[in-house]
GUVO-42805 format. One record per residue (C-alpha): residue in one letter; x, y, z; residue number from 1. Coordinates in Angstrom, 2 decimals. Layout:
BEGIN
[site 'A'; [X; Y; Z]; NUM],
...
This chain:
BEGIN
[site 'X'; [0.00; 0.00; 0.00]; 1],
[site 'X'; [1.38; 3.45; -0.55]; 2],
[site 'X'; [2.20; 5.89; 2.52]; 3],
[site 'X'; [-0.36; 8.69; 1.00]; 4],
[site 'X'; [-2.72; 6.18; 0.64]; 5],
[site 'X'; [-2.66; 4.61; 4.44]; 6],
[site 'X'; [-2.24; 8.43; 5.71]; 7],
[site 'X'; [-5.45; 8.95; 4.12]; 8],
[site 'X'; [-6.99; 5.97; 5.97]; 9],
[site 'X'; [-5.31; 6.58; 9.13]; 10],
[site 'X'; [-6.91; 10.03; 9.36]; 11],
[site 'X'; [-10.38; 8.83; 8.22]; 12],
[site 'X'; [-9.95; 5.85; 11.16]; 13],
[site 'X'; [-8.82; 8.67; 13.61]; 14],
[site 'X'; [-11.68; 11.21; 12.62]; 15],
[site 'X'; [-14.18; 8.42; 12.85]; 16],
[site 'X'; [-12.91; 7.34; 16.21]; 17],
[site 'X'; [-13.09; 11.06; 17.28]; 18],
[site 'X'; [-16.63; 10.95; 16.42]; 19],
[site 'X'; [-17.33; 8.08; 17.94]; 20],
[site 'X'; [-15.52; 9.18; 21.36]; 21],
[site 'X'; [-17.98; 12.59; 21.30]; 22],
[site 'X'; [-21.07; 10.34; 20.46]; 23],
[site 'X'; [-20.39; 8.55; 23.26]; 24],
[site 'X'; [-19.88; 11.22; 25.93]; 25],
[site 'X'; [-22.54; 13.36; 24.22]; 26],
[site 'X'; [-24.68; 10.13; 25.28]; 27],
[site 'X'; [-23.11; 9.52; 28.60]; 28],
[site 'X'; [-23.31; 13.66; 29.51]; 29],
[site 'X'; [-27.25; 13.38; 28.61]; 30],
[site 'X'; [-27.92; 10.47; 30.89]; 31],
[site 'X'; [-25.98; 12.14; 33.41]; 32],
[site 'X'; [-28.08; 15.46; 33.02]; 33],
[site 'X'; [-31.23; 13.51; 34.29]; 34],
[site 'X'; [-29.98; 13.05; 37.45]; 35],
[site 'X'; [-27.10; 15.52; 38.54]; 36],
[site 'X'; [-28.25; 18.25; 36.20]; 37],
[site 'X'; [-26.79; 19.98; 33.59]; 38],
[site 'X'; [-23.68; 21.71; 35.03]; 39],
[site 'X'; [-22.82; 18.59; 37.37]; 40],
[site 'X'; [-23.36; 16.44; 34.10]; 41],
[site 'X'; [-21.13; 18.77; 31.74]; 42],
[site 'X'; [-18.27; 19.06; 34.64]; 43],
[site 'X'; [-18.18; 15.37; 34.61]; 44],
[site 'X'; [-18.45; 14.05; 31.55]; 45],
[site 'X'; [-15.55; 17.05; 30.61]; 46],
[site 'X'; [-13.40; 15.73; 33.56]; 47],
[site 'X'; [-13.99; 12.24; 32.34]; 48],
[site 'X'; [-12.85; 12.95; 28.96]; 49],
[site 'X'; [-9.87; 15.71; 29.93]; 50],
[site 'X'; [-8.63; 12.18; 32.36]; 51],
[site 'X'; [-8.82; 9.73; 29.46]; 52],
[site 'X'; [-6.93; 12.57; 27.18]; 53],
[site 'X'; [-4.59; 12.13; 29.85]; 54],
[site 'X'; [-4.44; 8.76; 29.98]; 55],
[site 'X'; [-3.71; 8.19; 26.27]; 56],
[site 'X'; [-0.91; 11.06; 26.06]; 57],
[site 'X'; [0.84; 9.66; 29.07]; 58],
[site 'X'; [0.49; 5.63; 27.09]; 59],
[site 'X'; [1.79; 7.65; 24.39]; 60],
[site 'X'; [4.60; 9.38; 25.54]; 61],
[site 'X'; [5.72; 5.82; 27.26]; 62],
[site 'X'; [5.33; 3.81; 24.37]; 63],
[site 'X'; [7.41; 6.83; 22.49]; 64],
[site 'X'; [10.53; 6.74; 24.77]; 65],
């Protein structure tokens, strides 16, 4: 396969997995809204998402060295 060619599906992978990843907390921040309310829900599901950030940068930057 050529490089442009797998860059190009590496990006489309990473954009759908994105998008997937927002669905999901979009999802998770609604059910939370029903019972903390919206502000509890949006601190939460954004601390929740800020950690796993986090989480993957610091498995990154391991895997990296």
């Amino acid at each position: 396969m050529r490089l442009g060619v797998a860059l190009w599906l590496s990006l489309v992978a990473a954009c759908l997995l994105l998008a997937g990843l927002l669905l999901l907390a979009w999802g998770f921040e609604r059910w939370l809204t029903a019972y903390l309310g919206p502000v509890a829900a949006l601190l939460l599901t954004g601390s929740v998402l800020l950690l796993s950030a986090g989480g993957v940068g610091w498995l990154a930057s391991r895997r990296i060295r």
